[in-house]
DSSP file (Angstrom, degrees, kcal/mol; ACC not computed):
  #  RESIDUE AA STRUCTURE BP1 BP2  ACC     N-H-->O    O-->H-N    N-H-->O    O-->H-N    TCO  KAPPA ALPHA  PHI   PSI    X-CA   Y-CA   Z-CA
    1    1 A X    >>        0   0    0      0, 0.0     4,-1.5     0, 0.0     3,-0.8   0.000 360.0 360.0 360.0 -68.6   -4.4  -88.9  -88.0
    2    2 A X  T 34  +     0   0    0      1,-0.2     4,-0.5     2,-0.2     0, 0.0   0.478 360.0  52.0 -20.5 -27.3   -6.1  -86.0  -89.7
    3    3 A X  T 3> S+     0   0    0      2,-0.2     4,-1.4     3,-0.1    -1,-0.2   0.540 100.9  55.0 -52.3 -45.1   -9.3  -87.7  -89.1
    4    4 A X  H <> S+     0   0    0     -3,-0.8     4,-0.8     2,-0.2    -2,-0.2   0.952 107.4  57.5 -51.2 -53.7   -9.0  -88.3  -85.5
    5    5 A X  H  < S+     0   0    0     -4,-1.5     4,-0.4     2,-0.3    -2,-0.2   0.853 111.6  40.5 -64.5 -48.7   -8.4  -84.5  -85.2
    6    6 A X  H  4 S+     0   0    0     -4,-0.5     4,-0.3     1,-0.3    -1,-0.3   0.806 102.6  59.4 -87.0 -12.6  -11.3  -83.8  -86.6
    7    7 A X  H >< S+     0   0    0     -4,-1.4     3,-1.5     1,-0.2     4,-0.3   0.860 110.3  52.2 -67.5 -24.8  -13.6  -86.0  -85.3
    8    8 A X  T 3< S+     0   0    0     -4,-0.8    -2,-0.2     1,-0.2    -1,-0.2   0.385 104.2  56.5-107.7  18.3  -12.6  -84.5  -82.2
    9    9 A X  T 3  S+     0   0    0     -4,-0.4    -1,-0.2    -5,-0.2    -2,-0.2   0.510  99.6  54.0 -98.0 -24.0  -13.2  -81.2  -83.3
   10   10 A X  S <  S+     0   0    0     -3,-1.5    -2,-0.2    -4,-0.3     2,-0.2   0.319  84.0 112.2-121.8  22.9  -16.7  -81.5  -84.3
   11   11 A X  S    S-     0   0    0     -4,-0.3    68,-0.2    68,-0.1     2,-0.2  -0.506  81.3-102.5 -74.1 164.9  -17.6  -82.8  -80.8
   12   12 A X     >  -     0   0    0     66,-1.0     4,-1.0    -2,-0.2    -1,-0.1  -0.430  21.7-131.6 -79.9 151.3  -19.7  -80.4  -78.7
   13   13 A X  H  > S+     0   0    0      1,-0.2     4,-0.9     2,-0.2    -1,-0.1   0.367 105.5  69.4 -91.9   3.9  -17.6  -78.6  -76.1
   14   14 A X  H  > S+     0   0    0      2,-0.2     4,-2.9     3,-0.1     3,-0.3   0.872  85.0  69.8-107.1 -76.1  -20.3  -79.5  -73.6
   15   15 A X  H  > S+     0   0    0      1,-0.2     4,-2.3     2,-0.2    -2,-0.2   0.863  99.6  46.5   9.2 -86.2  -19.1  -83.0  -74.0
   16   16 A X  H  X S+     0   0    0     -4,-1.0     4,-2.1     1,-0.2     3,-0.3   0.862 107.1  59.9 -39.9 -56.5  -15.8  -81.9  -72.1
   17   17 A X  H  X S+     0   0    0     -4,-0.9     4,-1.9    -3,-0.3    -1,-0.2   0.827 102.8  50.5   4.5 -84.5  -17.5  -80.3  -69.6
   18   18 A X  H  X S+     0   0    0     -4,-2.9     4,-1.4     2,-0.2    -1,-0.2   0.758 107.5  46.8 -46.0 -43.9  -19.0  -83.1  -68.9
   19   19 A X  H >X S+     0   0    0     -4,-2.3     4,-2.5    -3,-0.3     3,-1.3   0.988 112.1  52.1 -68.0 -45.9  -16.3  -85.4  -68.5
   20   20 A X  H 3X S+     0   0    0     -4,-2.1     4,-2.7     1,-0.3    -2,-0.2   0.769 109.8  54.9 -50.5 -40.2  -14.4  -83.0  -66.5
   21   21 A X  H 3X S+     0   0    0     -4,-1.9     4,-1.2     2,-0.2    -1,-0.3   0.635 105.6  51.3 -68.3 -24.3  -17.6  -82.9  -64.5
   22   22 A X  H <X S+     0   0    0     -4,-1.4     4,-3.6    -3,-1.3    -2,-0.2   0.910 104.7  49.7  10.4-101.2  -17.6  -86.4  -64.0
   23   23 A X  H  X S+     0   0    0     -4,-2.5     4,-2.5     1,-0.2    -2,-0.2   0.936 114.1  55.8 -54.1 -63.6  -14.2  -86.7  -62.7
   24   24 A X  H  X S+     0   0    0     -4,-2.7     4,-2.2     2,-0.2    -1,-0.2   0.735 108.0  43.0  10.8 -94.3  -15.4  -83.7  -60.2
   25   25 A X  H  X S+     0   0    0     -4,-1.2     4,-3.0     2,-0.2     5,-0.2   0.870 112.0  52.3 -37.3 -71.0  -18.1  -85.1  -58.8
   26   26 A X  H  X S+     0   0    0     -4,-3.6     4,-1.8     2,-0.2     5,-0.4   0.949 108.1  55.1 -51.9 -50.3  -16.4  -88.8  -58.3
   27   27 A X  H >X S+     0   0    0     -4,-2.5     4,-2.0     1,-0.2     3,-0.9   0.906 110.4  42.0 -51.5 -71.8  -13.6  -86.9  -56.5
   28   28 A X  H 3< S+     0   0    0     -4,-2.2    -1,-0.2     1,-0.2    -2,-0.2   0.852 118.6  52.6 -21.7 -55.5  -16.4  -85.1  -53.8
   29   29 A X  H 3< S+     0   0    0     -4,-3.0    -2,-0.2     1,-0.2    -1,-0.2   0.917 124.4  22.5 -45.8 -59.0  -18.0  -88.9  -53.9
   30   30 A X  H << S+     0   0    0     -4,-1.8     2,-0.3    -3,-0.9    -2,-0.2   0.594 133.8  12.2 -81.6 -41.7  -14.6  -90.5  -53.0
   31   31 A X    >X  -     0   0    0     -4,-2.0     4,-1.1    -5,-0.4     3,-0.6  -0.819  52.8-179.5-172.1  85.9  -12.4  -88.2  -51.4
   32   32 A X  T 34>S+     0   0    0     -2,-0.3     5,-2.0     1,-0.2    -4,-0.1   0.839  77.8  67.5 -67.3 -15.1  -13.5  -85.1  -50.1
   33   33 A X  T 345S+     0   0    0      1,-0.2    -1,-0.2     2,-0.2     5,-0.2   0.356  88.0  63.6 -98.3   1.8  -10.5  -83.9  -48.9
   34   34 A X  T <45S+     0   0    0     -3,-0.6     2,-0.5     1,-0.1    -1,-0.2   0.956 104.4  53.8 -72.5 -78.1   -8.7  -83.5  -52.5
   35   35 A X  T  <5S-     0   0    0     -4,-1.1    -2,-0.2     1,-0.2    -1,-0.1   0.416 122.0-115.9 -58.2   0.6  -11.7  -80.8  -53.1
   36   36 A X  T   5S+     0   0    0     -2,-0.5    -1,-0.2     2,-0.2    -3,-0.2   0.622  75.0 136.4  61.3  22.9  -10.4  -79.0  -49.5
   37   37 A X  S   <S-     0   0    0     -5,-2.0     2,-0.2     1,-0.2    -4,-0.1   0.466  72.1  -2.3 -55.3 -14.1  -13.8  -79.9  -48.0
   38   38 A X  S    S-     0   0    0     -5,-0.2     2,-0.5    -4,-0.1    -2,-0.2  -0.861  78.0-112.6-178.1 134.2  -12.3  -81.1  -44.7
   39   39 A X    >   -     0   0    0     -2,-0.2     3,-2.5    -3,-0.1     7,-0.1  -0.792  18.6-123.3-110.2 167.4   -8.9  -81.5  -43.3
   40   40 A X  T 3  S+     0   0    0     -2,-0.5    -1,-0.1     1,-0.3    -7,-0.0   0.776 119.6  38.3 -48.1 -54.7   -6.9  -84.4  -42.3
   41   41 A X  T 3  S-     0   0    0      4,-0.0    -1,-0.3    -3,-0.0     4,-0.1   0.537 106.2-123.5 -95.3  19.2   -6.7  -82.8  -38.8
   42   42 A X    <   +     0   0    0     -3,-2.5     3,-0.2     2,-0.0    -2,-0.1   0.994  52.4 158.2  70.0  80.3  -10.3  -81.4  -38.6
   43   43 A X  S    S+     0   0    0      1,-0.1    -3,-0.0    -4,-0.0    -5,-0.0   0.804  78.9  45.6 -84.6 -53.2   -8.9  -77.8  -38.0
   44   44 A X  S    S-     0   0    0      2,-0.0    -1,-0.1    -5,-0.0    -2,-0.0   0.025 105.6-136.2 -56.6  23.4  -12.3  -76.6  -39.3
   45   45 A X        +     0   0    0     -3,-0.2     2,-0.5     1,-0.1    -7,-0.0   0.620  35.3 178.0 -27.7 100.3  -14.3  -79.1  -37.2
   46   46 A X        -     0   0    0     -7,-0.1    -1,-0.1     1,-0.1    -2,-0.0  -0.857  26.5-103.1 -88.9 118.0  -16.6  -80.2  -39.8
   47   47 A X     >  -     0   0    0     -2,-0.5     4,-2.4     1,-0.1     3,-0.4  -0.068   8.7-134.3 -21.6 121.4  -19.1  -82.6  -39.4
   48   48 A X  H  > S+     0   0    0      1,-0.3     4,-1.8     2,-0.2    -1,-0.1   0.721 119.7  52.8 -82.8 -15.1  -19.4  -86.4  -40.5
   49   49 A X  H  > S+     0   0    0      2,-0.2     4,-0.6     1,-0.1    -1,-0.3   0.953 105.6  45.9 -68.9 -56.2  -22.9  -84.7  -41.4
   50   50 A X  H >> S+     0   0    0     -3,-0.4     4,-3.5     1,-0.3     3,-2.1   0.961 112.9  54.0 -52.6 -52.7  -21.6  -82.0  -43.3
   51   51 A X  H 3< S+     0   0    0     -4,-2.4    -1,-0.3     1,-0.3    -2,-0.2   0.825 112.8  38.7 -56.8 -45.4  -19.3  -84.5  -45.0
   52   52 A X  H 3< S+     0   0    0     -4,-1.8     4,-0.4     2,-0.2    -1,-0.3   0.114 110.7  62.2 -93.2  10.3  -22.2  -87.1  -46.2
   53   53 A X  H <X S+     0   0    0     -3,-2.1     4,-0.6    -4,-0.6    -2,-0.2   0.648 110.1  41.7 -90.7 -39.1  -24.4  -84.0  -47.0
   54   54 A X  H  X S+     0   0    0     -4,-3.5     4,-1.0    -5,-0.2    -2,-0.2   0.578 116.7  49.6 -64.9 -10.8  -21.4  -83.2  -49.6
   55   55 A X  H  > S+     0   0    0     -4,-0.2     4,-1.9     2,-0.2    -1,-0.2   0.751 104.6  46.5 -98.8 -32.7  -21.3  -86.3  -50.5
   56   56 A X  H  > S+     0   0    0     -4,-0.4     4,-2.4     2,-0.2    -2,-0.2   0.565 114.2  57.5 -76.1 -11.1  -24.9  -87.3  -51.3
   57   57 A X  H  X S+     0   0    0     -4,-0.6     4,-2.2     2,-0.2    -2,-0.2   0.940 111.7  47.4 -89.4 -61.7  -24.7  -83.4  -53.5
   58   58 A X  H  X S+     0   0    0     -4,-1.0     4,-2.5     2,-0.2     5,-0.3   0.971 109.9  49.9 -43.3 -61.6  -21.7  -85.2  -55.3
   59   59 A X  H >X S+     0   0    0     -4,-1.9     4,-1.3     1,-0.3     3,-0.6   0.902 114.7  41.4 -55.8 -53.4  -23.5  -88.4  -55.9
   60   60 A X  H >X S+     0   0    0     -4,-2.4     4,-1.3     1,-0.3     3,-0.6   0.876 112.4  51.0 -70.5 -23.1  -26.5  -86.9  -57.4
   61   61 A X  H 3X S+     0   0    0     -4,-2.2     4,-0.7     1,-0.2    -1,-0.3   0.870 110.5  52.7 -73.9 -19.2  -24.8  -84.5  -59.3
   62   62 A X  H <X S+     0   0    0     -4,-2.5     4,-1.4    -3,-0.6     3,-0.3   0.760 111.7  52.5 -37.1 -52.0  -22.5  -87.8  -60.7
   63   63 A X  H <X S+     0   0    0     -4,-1.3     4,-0.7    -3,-0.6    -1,-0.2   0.653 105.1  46.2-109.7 -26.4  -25.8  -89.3  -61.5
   64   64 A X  H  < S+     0   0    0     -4,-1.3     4,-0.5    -5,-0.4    -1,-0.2   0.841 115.6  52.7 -97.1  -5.7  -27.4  -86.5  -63.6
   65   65 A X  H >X S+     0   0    0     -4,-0.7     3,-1.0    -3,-0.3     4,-0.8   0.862 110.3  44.0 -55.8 -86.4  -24.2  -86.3  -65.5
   66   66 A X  H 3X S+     0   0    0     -4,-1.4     4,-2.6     1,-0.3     5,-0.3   0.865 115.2  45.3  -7.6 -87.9  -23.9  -89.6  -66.2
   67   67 A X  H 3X S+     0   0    0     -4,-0.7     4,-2.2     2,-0.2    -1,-0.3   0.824 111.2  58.2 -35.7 -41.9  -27.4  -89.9  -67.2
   68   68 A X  H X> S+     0   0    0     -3,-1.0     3,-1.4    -4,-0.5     4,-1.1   0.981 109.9  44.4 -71.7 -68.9  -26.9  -86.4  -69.3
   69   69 A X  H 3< S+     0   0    0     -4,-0.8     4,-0.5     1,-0.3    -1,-0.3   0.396 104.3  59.5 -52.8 -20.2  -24.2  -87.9  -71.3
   70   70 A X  H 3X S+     0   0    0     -4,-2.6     4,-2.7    -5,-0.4    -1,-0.3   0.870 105.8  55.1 -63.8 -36.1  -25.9  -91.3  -72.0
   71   71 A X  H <X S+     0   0    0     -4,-2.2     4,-1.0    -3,-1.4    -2,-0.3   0.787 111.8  39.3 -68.7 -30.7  -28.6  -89.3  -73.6
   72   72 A X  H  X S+     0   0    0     -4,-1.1     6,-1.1     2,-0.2     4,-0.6   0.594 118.6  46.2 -90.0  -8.9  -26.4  -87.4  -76.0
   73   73 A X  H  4 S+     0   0    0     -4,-0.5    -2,-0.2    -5,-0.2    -3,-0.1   0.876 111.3  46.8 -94.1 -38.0  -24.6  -89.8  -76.7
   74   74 A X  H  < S+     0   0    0     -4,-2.7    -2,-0.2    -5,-0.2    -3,-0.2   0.787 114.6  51.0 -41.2 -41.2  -27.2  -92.3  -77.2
   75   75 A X  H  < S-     0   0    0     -4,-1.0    -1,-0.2    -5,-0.1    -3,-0.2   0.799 112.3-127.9 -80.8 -43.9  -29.1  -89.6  -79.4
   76   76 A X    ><> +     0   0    0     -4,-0.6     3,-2.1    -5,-0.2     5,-0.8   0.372  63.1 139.4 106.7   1.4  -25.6  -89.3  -81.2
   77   77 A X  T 3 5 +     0   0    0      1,-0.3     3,-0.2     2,-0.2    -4,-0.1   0.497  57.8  44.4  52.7 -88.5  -25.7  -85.6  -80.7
   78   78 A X  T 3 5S+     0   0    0     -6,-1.1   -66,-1.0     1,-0.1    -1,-0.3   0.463  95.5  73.2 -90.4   3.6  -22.6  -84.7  -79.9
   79   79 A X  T < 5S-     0   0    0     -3,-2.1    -2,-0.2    -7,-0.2    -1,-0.1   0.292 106.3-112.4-119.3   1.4  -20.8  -86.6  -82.3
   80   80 A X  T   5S+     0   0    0     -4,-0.3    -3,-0.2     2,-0.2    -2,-0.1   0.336  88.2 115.9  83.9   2.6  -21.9  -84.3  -85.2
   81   81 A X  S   <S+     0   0    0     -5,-0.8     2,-0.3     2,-0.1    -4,-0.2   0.792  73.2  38.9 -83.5 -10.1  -23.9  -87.1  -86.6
   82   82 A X              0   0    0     -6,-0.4    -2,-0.2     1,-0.1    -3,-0.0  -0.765 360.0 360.0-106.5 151.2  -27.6  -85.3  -86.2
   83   83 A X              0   0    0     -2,-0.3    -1,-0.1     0, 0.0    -2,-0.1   0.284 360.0 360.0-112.5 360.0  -27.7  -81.5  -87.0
């Protein structure tokens, strides 16, 4: 158990970030309306534009996350095994 704790201790905090960023992003992709981008009865009337301009801003930022986190992890990085 003492070993679990610290493996997760000498990940990079960036890491977290990331995931958190992640989960973010998919919510803007998915569901905009969790992030208070638009409401249910369009009080704000916002645009179906507005809405797929936030959404395509989600996606890429989804996708360079992604991408950023294959590379460190793939490089091993974060995982304390390279200094």
């Amino acid at each position: 158990m003492s070993e679990l704790i610290i493996f997760f201790r000498n990940i990079d905090p960036q890491f977290y970030v990331c995931i958190f960023g992640l989960i973010v992003t998919g919510i803007g992709i998915y569901n905009p309306l969790l992030l208070g981008l638009y409401s249910p009865d369009n009080s704000y009337n916002e645009s179906s534009i507005m809405i797929l301009i936030f959404r395509l801003i989600s996606g890429m930022l989804f996708l360079i996350m992604v991408l950023y986190l294959l590379y460190r992890l793939v490089t091993g990085t974060w995982f304390g095994t390279q200094s």
